[in-house]
C-alpha positions as CSV (number, residue, x, y, z in Angstrom):
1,X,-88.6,-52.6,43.8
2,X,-88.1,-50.9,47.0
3,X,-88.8,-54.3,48.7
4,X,-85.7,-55.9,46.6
5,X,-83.7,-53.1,47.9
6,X,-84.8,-52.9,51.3
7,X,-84.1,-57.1,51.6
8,X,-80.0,-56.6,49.7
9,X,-79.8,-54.3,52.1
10,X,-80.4,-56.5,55.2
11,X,-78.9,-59.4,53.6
12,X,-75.5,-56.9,52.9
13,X,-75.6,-56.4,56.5
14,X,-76.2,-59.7,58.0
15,X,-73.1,-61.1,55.7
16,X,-71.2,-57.6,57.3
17,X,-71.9,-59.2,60.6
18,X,-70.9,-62.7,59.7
19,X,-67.5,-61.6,58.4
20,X,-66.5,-59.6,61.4
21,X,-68.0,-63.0,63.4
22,X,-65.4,-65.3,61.3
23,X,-62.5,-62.9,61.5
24,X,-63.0,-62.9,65.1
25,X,-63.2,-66.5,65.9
26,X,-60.0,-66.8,63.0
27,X,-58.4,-64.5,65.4
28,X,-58.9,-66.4,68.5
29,X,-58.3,-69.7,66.8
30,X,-55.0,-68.6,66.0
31,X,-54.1,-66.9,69.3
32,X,-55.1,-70.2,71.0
33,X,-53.3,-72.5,68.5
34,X,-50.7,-70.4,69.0
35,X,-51.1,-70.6,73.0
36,X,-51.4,-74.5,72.8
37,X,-48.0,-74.6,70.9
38,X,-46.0,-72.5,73.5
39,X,-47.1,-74.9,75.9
40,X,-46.9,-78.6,74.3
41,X,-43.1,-77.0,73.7
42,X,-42.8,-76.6,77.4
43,X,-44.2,-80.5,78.2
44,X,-42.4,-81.7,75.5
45,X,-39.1,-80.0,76.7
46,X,-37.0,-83.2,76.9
47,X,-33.7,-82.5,79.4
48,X,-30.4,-82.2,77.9
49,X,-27.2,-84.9,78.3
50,X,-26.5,-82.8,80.8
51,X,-29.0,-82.8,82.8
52,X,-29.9,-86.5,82.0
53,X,-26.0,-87.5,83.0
54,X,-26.1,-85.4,85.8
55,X,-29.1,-87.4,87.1
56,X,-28.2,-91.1,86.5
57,X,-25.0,-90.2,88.2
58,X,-26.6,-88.4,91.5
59,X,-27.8,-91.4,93.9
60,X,-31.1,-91.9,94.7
61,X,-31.3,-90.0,97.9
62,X,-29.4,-87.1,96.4
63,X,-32.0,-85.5,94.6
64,X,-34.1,-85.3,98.0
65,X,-31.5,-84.3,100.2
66,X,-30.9,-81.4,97.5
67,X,-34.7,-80.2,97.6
68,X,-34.8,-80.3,101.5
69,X,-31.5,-78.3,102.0
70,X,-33.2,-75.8,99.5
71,X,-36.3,-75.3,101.4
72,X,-35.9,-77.2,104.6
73,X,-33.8,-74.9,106.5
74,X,-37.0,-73.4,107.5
75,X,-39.2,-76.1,108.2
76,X,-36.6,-78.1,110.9
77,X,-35.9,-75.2,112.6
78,X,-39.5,-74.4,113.0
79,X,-40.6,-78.2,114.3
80,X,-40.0,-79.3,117.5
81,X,-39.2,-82.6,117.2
82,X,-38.8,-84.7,113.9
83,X,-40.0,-88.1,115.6
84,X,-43.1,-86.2,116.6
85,X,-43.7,-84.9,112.9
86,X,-43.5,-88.1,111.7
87,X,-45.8,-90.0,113.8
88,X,-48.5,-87.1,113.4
89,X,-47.6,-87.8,109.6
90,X,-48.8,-91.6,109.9
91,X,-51.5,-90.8,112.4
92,X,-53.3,-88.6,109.7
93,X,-52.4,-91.0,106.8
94,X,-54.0,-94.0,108.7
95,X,-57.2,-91.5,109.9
96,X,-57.7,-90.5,106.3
């Protein structure tokens, strides 16, 4: 009899250790479902009237001129010459 005990024994342990293995994977399942539903709620983020109004009635060029005043101050103060810039700009596209 001691071999029955001595194999409930190891086969109480070994479903011990599967338990703790599925709570730990249930764990991370959930933190990463969890994780992948913050972020499909970011993507999915669709604008408001607002912000879709406030588009269709900007002009085309607008919304360019806007990000270059932002962080273009910098940029046309540290180039030389814009004409220069720009052919060096078609130079590389045309090498590449």
């Amino acid at each position: 009899m001691t071999e029955d005990s001595e194999r409930v024994a190891e086969l109480k342990g070994r479903v011990e250790e599967l338990e703790a293995t599925v709570r730990g994977l249930t764990e991370e399942l959930v933190d990463a479902s969890e994780r992948i539903r913050m972020l499909e709620e970011e993507l999915d983020h669709s604008p408001s009237t607002e912000e879709l109004r406030e588009a269709h009635e900007r002009p085309v060029g607008e919304a360019a001129d806007d990000a270059a005043a932002e962080g273009g101050e910098a940029t046309k103060s540290a180039g030389s010459d814009g004409d220069d810039n720009d052919e060096s700009e078609i130079d590389d596209i045309i090498v590449a």
